[in-house]
MARKELUM-469298 format. One line per field, with one value per residue (C-alpha): residue in three letters; x, y, z. Coordinates in pm, 1 decimal. Layout:
<recs>
res <- [ALA,...]
X <- [X,...]
Y <- [Y,...]
Z <- [Z,...]
</recs>
This chain:
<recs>
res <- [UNK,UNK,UNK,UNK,UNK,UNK,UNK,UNK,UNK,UNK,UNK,UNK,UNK,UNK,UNK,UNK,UNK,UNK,UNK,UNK,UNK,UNK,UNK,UNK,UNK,UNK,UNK,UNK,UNK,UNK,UNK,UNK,UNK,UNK,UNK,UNK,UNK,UNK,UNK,UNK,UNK,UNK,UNK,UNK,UNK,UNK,UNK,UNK,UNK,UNK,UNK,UNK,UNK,UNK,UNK,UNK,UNK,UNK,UNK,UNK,UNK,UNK,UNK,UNK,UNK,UNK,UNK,UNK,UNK,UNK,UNK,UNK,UNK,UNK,UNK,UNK,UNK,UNK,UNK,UNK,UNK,UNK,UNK,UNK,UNK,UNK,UNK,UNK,UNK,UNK,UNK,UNK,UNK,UNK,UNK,UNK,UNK,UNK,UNK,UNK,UNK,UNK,UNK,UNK,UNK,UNK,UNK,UNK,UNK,UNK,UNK,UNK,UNK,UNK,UNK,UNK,UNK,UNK,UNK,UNK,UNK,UNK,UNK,UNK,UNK,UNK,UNK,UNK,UNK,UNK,UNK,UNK,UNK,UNK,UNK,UNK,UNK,UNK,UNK,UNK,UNK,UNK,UNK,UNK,UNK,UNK,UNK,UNK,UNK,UNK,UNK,UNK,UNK,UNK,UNK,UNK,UNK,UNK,UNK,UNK,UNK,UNK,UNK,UNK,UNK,UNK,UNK,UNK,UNK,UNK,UNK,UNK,UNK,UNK,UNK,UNK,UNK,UNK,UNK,UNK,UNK,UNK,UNK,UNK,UNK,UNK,UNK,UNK,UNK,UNK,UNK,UNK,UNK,UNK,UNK,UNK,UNK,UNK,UNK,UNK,UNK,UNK,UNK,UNK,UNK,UNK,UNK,UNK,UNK,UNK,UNK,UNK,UNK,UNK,UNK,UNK,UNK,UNK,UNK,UNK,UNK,UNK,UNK,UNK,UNK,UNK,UNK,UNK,UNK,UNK,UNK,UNK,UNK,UNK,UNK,UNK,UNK,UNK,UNK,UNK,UNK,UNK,UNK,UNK,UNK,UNK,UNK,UNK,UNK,UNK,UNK,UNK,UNK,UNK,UNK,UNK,UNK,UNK,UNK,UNK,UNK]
X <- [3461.1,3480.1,3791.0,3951.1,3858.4,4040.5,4293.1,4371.1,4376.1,4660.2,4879.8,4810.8,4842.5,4878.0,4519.8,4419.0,4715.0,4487.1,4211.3,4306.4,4442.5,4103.2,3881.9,4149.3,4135.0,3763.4,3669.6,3924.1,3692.7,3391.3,3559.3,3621.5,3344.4,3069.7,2894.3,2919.2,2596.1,2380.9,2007.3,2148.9,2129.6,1816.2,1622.3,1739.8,1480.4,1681.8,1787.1,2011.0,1968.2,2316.5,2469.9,2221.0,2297.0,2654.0,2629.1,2434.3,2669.0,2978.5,2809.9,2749.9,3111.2,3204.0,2956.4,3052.7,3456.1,3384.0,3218.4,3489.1,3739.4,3510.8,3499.7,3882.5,3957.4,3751.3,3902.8,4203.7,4115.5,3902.7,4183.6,4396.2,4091.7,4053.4,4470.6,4432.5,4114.9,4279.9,4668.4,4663.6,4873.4,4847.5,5087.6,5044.6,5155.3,4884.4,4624.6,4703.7,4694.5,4353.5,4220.1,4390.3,4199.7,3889.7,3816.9,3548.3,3351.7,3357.9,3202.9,2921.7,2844.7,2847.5,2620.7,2380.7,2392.2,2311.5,1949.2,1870.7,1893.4,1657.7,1409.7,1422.3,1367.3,1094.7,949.2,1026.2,874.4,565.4,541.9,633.5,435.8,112.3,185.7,325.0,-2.6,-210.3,-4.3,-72.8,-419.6,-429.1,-229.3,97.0,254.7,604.5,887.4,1105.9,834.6,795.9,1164.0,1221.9,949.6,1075.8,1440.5,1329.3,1138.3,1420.6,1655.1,1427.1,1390.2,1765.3,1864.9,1611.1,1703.3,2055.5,2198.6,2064.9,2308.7,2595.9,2775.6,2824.5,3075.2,3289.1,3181.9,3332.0,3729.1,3669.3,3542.7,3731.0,3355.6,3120.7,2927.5,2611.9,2727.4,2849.7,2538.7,2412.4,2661.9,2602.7,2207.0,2251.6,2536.1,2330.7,2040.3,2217.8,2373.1,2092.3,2047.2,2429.3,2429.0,2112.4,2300.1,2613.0,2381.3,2261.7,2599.2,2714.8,2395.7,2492.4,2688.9,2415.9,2118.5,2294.5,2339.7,1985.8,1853.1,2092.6,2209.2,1929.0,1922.7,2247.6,2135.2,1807.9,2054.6,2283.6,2588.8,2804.7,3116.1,2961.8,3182.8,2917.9,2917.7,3337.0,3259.8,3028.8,3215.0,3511.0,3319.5,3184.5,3506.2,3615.7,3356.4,3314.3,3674.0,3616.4,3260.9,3417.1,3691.8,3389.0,3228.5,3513.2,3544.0,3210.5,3178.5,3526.4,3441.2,3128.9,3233.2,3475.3,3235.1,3031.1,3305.9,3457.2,3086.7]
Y <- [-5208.0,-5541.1,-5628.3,-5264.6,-5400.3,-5741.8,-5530.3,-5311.3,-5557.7,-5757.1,-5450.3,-5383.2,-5696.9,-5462.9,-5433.8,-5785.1,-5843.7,-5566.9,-5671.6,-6066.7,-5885.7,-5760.8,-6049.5,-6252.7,-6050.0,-5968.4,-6374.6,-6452.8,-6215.3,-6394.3,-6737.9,-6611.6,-6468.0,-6578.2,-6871.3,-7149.3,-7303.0,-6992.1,-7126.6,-7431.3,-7167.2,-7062.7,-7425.4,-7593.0,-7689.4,-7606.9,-7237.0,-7122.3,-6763.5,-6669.8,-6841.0,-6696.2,-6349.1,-6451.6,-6549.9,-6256.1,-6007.4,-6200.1,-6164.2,-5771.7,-5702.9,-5909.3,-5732.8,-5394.8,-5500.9,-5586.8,-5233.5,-5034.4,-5228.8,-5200.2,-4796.8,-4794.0,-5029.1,-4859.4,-4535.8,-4619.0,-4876.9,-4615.9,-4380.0,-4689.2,-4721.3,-4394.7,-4376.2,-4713.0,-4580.1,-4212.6,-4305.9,-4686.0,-4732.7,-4689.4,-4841.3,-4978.6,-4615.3,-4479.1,-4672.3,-4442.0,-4119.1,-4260.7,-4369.0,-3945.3,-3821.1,-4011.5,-4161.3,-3915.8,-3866.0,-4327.1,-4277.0,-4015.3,-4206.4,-4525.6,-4379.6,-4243.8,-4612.0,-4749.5,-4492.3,-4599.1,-4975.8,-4883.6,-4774.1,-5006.2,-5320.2,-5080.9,-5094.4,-5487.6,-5562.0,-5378.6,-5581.4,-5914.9,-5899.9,-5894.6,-6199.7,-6382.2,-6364.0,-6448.4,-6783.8,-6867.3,-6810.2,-7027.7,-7313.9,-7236.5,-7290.1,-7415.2,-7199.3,-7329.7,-7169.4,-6872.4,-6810.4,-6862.1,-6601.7,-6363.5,-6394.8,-6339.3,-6066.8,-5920.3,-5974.3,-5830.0,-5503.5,-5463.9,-5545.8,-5289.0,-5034.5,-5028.1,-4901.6,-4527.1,-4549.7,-4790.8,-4521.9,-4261.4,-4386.5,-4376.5,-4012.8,-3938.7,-4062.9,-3978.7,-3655.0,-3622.5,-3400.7,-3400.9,-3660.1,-3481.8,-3388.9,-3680.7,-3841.1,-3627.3,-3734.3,-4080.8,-4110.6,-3889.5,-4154.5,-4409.7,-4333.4,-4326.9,-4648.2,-4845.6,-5134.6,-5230.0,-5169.6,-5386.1,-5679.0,-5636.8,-5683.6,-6017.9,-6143.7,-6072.7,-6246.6,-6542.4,-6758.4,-6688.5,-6798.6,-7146.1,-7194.4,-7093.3,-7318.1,-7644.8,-7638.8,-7438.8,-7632.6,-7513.6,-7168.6,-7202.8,-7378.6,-7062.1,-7311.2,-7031.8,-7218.5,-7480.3,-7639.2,-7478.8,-7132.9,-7131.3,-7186.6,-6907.1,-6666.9,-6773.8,-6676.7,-6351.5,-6243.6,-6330.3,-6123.3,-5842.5,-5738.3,-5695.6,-5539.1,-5256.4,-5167.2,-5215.9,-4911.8,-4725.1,-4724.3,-4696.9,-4401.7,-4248.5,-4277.1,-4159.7,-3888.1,-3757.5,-3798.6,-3551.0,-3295.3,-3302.5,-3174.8]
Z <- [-3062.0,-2893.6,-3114.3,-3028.1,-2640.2,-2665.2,-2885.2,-2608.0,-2330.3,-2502.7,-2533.4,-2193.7,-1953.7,-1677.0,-1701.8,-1672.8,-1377.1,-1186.7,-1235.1,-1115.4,-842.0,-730.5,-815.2,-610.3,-326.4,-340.0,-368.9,-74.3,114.9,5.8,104.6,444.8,572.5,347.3,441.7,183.7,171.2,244.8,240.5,501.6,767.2,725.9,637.4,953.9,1208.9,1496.1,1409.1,1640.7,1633.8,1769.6,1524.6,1244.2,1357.0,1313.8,1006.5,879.7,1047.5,873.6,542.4,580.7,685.7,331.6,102.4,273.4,270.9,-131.0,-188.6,-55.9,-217.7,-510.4,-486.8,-412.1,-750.3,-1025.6,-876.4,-1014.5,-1258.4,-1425.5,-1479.2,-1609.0,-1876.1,-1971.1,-2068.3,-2245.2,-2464.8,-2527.8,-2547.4,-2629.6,-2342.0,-1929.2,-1677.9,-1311.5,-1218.4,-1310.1,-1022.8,-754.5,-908.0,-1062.9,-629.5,-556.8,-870.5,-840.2,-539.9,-451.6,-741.2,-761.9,-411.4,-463.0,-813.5,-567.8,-354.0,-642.2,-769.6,-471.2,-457.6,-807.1,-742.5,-445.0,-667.9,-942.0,-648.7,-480.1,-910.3,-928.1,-581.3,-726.5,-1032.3,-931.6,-567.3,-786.3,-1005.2,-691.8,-568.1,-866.9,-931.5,-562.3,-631.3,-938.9,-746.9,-887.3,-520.3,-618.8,-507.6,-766.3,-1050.0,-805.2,-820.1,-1202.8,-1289.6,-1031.6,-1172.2,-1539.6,-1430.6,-1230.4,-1521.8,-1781.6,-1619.3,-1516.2,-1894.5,-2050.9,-1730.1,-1725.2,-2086.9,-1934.5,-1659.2,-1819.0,-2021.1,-1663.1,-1473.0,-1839.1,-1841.4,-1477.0,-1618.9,-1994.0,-1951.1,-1590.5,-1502.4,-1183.4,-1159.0,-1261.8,-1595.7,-1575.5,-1556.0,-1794.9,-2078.9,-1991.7,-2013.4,-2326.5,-2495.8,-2332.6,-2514.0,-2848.4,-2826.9,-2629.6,-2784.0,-2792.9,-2457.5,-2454.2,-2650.0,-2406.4,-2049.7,-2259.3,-2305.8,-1921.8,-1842.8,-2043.5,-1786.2,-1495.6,-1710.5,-1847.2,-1463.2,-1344.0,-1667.9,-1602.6,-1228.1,-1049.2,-759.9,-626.5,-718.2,-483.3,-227.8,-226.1,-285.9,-368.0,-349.9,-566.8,-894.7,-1092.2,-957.5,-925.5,-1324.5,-1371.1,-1184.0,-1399.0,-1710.2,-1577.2,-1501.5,-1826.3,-2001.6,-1766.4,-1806.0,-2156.7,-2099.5,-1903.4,-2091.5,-2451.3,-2213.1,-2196.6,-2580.9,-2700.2,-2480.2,-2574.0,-2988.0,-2964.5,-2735.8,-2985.7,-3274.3,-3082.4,-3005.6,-3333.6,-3503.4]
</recs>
């Protein structure tokens, strides 16, 4: 399926051109209003709180700027996909009709996304509060160690959480539904085909955890804009473009396999 992926994504280079296009515009936002060296705002002994407040209103407006444009792009994107995995072929004509068709059903899913990731930190913050605490108690009172066992926690849980909820948003363009039987059809592929989903959150992961294992200081530094990171978000890019459209056709193959019992 990864080959049928890379496959499609060559006959189609109006995929990748759209996708640049939004990763371009979505990291000029980020370069704008994002502050480029985030933990120097807070670490400074003579916090000036106007300025802070700045900051943190600046970086809002960006995430919230990114999320819309992120709603807006998979609307149409995500009708792009679904021609590419059920004709072979999809054209640039096809992204607005997608944002018409779609928009509304990527914003309710967005919003349902947004409540599960509230519950699975409100699940983290339960686990890894506990063993924060116990390896203060045994004198293990380095933030660097503090943050490494938080992230692996983090990442653990998100890698063995997500393959329930990684085959829906597929479901909404493939099976152009609500997004409740949406959901439905995607925990119920998801379940099937968990521990390829499993092996795919790994590989995504790949390019953050060589940076958190060789360059973590600019990670604790929030050096977003750092030669390192500009690399890893080069990388991610890379694979997530292939990752989404790998979700599009898993679910779309299986889904037939299904109908045609």
């Amino acid at each position: 399926m990864i080959k049928k992926s890379i496959k499609l994504l060559k006959e189609n280079p109006v995929l990748i051109l759209f996708y640049l296009i939004y990763m371009a515009i979505a990291f000029t936002i980020l370069f704008l209003l994002y502050p480029h060296h985030i933990n120097q705002r807070i670490s400074t002994s003579n916090l000036d709180l106007v300025a802070y407040a700045i900051t943190m209103i600046k970086m809002l407006i960006a995430l919230g700027l990114i999320a819309a444009l992120g709603i807006v792009f998979i609307s149409g994107f995500g009708n792009m996909l679904r021609e590419a995995v059920i004709n072979g072929t999809t054209s640039k004509s096809s992204f607005f009709p997608g944002v018409k068709r779609f928009f509304v059903r990527s914003l309710l899913a967005a919003f349902l996304y947004f409540g599960f990731a509230i519950v699975l930190g409100i699940v983290m913050s339960i686990i890894t509060i506990p063993i924060t605490i116990t390896q203060v108690l045994n004198g293990h009172e380095s933030i660097e160690f503090m943050s490494i066992i938080i992230t692996v926690i983090t990442m653990t849980i998100t890698t063995f959480s997500l393959p329930f909820l990684m085959l829906w948003i597929p479901s909404i363009f493939v099976d152009d539904t609500g997004i409740f039987q949406a959901l439905k059809n995607g925990v119920r592929m998801g379940v099937k085909n968990y521990w390829k989903l499993v092996l795919a959150l790994v590989i995504i992961y790949l390019p953050s955890g060589i940076l958190m294992l060789f360059n973590y200081p600019v990670v604790m530094n929030g050096e977003i804009f750092a030669p390192a990171m500009l690399v890893m978000y080069l990388l991610s890019a890379i694979i997530s473009i292939v990752f989404i459209l790998f979700l599009f056709v898993l679910y779309w193959e299986k889904r037939q396999k299904e109908l045609n019992y």
